[in-house]
N, C-alpha and C positions, 0 to 999 in steps of 0.2 A: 687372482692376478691383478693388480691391478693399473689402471689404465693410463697410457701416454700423455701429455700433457699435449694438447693440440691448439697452437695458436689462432688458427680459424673460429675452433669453437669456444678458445677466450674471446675472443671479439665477439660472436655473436652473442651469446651469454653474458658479456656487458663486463667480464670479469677483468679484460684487459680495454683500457680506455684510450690507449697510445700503442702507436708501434715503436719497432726496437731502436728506432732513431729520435722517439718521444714527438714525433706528430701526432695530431689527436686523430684517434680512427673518427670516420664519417660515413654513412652507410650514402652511397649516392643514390640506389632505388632498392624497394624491397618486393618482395612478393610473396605469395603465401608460404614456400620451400625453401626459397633461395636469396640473396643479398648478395650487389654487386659494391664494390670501393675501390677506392687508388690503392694501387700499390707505390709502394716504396722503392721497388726497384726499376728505374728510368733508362725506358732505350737512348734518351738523349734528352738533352738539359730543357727541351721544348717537345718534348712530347709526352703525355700522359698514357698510365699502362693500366689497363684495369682489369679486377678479377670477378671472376660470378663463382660464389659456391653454394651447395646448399648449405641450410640451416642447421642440418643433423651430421654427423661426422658420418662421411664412407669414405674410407682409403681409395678406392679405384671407382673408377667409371662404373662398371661391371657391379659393385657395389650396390647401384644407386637403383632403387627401386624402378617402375616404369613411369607414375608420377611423376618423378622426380628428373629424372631425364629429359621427357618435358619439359618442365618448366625449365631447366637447365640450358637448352636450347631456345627456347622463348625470350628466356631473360638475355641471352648472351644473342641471339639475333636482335635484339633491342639498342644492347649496349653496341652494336656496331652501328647500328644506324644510328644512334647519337652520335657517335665519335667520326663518321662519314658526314655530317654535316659541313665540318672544318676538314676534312680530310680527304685523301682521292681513293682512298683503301683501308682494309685492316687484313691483321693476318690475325688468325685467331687458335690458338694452340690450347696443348693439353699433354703433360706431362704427365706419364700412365706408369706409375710405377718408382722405384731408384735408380732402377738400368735405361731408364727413360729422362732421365735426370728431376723426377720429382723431389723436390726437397720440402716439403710440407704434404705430408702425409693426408692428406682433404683432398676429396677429390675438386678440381677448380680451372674452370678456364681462362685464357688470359688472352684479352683483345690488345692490340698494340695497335692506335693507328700509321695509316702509312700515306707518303707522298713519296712521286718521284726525286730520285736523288738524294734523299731524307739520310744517307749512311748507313743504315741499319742492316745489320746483318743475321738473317733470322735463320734461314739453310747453309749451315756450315758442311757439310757434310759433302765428300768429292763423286760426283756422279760416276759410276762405272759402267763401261754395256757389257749384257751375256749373248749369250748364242739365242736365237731362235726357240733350240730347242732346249735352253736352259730354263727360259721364261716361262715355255710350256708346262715344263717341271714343276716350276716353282709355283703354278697357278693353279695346276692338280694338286698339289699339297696344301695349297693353301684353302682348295673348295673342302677340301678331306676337313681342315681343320673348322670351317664354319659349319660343317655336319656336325661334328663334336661339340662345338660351343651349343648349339643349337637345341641338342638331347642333354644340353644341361640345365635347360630353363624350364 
């Protein structure tokens, strides 16, 4: 079978030298797993969005060896406190999956900094309340499911 064409691991492998708008990629820090850079896709004409992935192609979080994880959090706590220099916040997301709206299949996080009143609209999504005992529900199902995740490591 073989293998997807993954624009992350063109950039790191040096095979792709520009992104799809022909900026030149630039690696902003590296470390021994992982390399963080601008992205190309801007929450607003004065703010910078940046990614940390690792090195090696893993589709999902879950993927990502426990090294690697590591350093994925190391790097991506770094990258906010750079960008907190000039900034009063960051929100730092991660797009786990298609139905999670990942569109580059690499696993990658993305720090966006934030100031008040900045526009930026990062939680779209319309908050709903349940019952009491809905919540309860839902929080027994969801211990059930980290039993399960847990007997898979």
């Amino acid at each position: 079978m073989e293998k997807k064409k993954c624009i992350f691991c063109d950039f790191v492998s040096g095979h792709w030298k520009n992104h799809r708008n022909k900026f030149k990629f630039e690696v902003l820090n590296e470390m021994p797993r992982t390399i963080s850079f601008l992205s190309i896709d801007f929450p607003s004409p004065k703010k910078e969005h940046v990614l940390v992935i690792p090195k090696k192609h893993y589709a999902n979080l879950e993927d990502c060896p426990k090294a690697v994880l590591h350093e994925l959090i190391e790097h991506t706590t770094l990258a906010s406190k750079a960008l907190r220099i000039e900034n009063q916040g960051c929100n730092i997301l991660l797009n786990d999956g298609k139905s999670a709206e990942q569109t580059v299949m690499h696993a990658h996080f993305h720090i966006v900094p934030r100031n008040n009143n900045d526009g930026i609209e990062i939680e779209l999504w319309k908050r709903v309340n349940i019952s009491e005992k809905n919540y309860h529900k839902l929080n027994k199902k969801v211990k059930k499911l980290f039993k399960l995740a847990k007997k898979k490591d």
